[in-house]
C-alpha positions in Angstrom: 3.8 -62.4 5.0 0.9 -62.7 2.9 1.3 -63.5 -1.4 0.4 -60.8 -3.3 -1.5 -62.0 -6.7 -0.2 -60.9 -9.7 -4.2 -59.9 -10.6 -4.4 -57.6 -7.6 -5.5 -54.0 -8.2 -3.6 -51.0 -6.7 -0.9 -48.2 -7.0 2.5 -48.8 -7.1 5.2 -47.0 -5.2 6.7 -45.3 -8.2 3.2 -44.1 -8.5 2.6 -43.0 -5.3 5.8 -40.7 -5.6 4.6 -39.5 -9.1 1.2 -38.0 -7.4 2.6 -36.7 -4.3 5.0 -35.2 -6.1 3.1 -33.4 -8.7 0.6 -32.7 -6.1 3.5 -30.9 -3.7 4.4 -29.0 -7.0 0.6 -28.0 -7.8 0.6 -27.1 -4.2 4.3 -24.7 -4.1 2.9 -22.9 -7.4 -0.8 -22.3 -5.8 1.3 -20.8 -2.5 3.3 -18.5 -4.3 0.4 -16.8 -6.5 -1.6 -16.6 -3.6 1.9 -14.6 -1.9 1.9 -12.6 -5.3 -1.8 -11.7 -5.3 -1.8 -10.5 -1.3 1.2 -8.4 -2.1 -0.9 -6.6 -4.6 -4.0 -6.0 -2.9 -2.0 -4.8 -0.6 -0.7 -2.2 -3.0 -3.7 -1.9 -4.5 -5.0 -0.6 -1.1 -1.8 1.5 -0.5 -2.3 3.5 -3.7 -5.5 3.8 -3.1 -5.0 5.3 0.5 -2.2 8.0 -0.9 -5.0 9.1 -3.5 -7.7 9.6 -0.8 -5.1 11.2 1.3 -4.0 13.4 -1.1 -7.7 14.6 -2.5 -8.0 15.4 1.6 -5.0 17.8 1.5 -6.1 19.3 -1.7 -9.3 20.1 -0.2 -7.8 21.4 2.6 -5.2 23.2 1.2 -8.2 24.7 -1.0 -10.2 26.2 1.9 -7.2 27.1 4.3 -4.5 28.5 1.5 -2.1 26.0 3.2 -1.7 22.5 3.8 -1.7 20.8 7.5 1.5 21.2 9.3 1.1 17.0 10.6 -1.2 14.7 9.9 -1.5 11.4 11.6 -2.5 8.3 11.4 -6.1 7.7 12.9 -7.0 11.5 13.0 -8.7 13.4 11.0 -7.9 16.0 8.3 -9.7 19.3 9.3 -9.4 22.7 8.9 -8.7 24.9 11.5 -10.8 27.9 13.0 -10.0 30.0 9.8 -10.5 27.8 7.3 -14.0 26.7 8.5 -12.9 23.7 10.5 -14.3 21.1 8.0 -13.3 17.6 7.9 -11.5 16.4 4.8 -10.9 12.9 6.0 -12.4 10.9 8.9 -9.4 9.1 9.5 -6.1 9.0 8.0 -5.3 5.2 6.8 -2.3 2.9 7.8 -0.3 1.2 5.5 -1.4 -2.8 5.4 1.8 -3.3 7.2 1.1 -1.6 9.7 3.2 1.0 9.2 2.6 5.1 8.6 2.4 7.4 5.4 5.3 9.4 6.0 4.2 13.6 5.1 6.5 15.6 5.5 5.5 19.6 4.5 7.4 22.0 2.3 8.0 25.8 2.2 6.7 25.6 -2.0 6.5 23.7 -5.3 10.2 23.1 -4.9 10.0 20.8 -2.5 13.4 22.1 -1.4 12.7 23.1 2.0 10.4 20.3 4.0 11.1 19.4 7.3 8.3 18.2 9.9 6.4 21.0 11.7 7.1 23.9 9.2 4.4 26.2 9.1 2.0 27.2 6.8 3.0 24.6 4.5 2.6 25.6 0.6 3.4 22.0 -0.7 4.3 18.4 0.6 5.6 15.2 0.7 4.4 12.1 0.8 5.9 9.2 1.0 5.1 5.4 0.5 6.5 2.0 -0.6 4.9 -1.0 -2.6 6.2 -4.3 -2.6 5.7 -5.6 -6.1 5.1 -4.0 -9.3 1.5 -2.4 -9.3 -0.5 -0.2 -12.0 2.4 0.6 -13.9 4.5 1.7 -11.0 7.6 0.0 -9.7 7.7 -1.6 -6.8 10.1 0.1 -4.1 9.7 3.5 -2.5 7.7 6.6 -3.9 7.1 10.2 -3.6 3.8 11.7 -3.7 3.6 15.3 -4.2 0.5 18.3 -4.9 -0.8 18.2 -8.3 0.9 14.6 -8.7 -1.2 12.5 -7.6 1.0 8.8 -7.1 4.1 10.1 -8.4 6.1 7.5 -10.1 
């Protein structure tokens, strides 16, 4: 075993501990705002895809008197023979996820009577979920409906 001098220049172990372990906290509280921020832009992104969604089926609903009886995810939003057969949306968006947009049409305003494949849809349903608090809206599940653009 070599002496050590009393002279000699270097960390101790009690410091070595110190900066690793304020250097494992730095990196825990960098981890979970990073976690935070994804979960927003990811609800950032959902909001934004149930606005576009919803000035599609305006537009549609505008020109055809009625709004779709399905829409799906990848497909467009377009009118039918009658109603000029315009697109409203090129594609309709997934969730971040992965997952779908749930709509669901309704008989009227009331939004009493929805059910899929109803037809000639005066109003609609459409659901979504966010996982953190976002814009002033809670996180959890929400209802979008016409004339309400992301209901609350």
């Amino acid at each position: 075993m070599k002496n050590i001098k009393n002279n000699q220049t270097g960390f101790t172990r009690h410091e070595l501990i110190i900066a690793v372990s304020v250097t494992g906290l730095m990196a825990l509280i960098a981890g979970f705002l990073l976690h935070n921020s994804r979960q927003e832009t990811r609800d950032l992104k959902r909001l934004a895809d149930v606005k576009t969604v919803q000035h599609a089926l305006e537009l549609y609903y505008y020109e055809c008197n009625q709004y779709p009886v399905a829409i799906a995810p990848g497909k467009a939003i377009s009118g039918v023979e009658q109603c000029q057969g315009n697109v409203y949306l090129q594609s309709v968006p997934t969730d971040p996820d992965g997952s779908v947009y749930k709509y669901v049409p309704c008989r009227d305003e009331t939004i009493k009577e929805c059910f899929e494949g109803l037809p000639n849809p005066g109003a609609y349903q459409l659901y979504y979920k966010l996982e953190s608090n976002t814009e002033g809206i809670r996180k959890g599940m929400h209802l979008a409906v016409p004339g309400n653009f992301v209901a609350q």
